[in-house]
C-alpha positions, 0 to 999 in steps of 0.5 A, spaced: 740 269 200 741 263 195 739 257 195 740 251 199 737 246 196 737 246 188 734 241 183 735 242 175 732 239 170 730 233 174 728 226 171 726 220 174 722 215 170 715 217 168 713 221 175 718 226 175 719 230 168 724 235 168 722 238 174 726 245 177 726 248 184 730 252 188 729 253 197 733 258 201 735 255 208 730 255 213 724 255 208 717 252 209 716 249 202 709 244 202 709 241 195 701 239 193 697 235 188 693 231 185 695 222 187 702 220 183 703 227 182 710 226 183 710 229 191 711 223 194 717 220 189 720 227 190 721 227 198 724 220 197 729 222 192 730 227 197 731 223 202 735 218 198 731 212 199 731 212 191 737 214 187 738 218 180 743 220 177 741 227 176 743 231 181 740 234 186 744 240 190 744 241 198 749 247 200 752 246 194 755 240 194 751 235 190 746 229 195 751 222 192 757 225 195 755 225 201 757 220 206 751 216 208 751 217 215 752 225 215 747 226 210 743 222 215 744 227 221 743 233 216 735 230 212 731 227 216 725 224 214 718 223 217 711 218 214 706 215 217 707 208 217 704 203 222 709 197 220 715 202 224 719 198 228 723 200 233 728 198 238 726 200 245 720 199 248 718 206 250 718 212 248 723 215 252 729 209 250 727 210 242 729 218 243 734 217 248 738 213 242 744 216 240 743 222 244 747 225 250 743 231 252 739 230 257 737 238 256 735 237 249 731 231 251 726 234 256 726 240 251 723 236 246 718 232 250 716 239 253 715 241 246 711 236 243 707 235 249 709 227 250 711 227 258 706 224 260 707 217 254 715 217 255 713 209 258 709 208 253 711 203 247 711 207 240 706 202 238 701 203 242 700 210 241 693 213 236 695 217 230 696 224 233 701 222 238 704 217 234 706 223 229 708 227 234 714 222 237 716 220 229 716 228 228 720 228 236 725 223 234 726 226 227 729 232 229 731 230 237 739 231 233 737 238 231 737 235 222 738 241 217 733 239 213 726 236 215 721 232 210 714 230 210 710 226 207 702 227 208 704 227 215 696 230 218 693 225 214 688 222 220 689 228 224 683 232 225 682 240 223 685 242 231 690 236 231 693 239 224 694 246 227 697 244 233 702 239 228 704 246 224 704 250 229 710 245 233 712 245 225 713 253 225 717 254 232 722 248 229 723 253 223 724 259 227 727 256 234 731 250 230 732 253 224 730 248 220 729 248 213 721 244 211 719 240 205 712 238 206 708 233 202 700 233 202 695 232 199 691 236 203 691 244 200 689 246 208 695 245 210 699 248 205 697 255 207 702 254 214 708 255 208 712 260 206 712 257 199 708 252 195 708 247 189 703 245 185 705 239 182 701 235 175 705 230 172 711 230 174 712 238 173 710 245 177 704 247 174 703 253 180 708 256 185 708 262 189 706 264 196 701 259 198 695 264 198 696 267 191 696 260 189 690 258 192 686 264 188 688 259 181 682 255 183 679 254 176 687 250 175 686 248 183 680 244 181 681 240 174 687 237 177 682 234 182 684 239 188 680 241 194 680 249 196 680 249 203 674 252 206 676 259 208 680 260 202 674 258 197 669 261 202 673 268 201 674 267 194 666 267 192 664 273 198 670 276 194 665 275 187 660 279 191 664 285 193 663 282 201 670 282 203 677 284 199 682 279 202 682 271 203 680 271 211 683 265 214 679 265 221 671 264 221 670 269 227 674 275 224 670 274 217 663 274 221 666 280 224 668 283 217 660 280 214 657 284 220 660 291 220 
């Protein structure tokens, strides 16, 4: 399959230093590191929200031809910011805005588990619902593309896989295709492809597992394994287990036969 999204040989002051990748459509990609590794600085180029002269290729046609409001429909971004402003005082009107599906609109607040907020005011909402309705009202016009800036970033360990897991039914029901940014290596493992930025470059690609094993890399760059994966890789050193097991109770169930 060839590539959606293309970007070569991209530069952006001292952030982003001849950076190269290419997504398939309906990927998940989470791109991962350290502080002002360039993940940030990405998603925005991405988003257009900063502008270069290098080119960055959506469906083989470069992101400055297009015209503002359709790329709008086509990528749509989602960060946490408590300075949103909104136009309407509920949720249900904020969502509602420029849509005319009623069907679409009870399916989204199905998914996203939000009837019961529809009259609250999105200013008024803690962190997790909050994060549910900006992802609901990002994608509410069924957008190409969805990019994620360090969204999980107050959620707790329950709440982060809810998030992803609404995460993996819109790449596999909408379609989507997913480019996620987070400073948090637990959430990469939901993806199908990760990068490991440094200083603007990729240091570390593959699927996520894979790259997880590069922990001596993981860990000069200042990255935190997640628990499982670094508890996997040390019973690994002692012949206990074979794979990277993600789940605590079949790893018990594995340490007891």
């Amino acid at each position: 399959m060839k590539s959606f999204i293309r970007i070569k040989n991209l530069k952006y002051k001292d952030i982003i230093n001849n950076l190269s990748l290419s997504i398939k459509k309906n990927d998940f990609i989470t791109i991962s590191g350290s502080n002002k590794c360039g993940k940030t600085t990405l998603i925005k180029i991405l988003s257009r929200v900063i502008k270069t002269n290098n080119r960055v290729i959506i469906n083989d046609k470069p992101i400055e031809e297009y015209d503002i409001d359709k790329y709008s429909s086509i990528v749509s971004r989602v960060i946490f910011d408590e300075d949103n402003k909104y136009l309407f005082d509920t949720i249900e009107s904020e969502l509602k805005y420029d849509l005319d599906d009623e069907e679409r609109y009870k399916k989204i607040i199905k998914l996203f588990k939000l009837s019961k907020y529809q009259k609250n005011n999105p200013n008024n909402l803690d962190i997790n619902i909050k994060m549910k309705f900006l992802l609901a009202k990002a994608i509410i016009l069924k957008p190409k593309i969805l990019l994620l800036d360090d969204v999980c970033l107050y959620m707790n360990n329950n709440e982060t896989k809810e998030f992803m897991k609404i995460l993996k039914h819109l790449q596999k029901n909408e379609n989507m295709t997913i480019i996620m940014a987070t400073d948090k290596l637990e959430e990469t493992i939901y993806s199908d492809y990760l990068y490991i930025l440094s200083e603007g470059k990729i240091v570390l690609k593959g699927n996520p597992l894979e790259v997880l094993k590069n922990d001596n890399t993981l860990n000069k760059l200042g990255l935190e394994l997640p628990f499982m994966v670094d508890l996997s890789m040390k019973l690994k050193d002692y012949e206990l287990v074979n794979n990277i097991e993600l789940d605590i109770d079949r790893m018990v169930n594995i340490l007891w036969k």
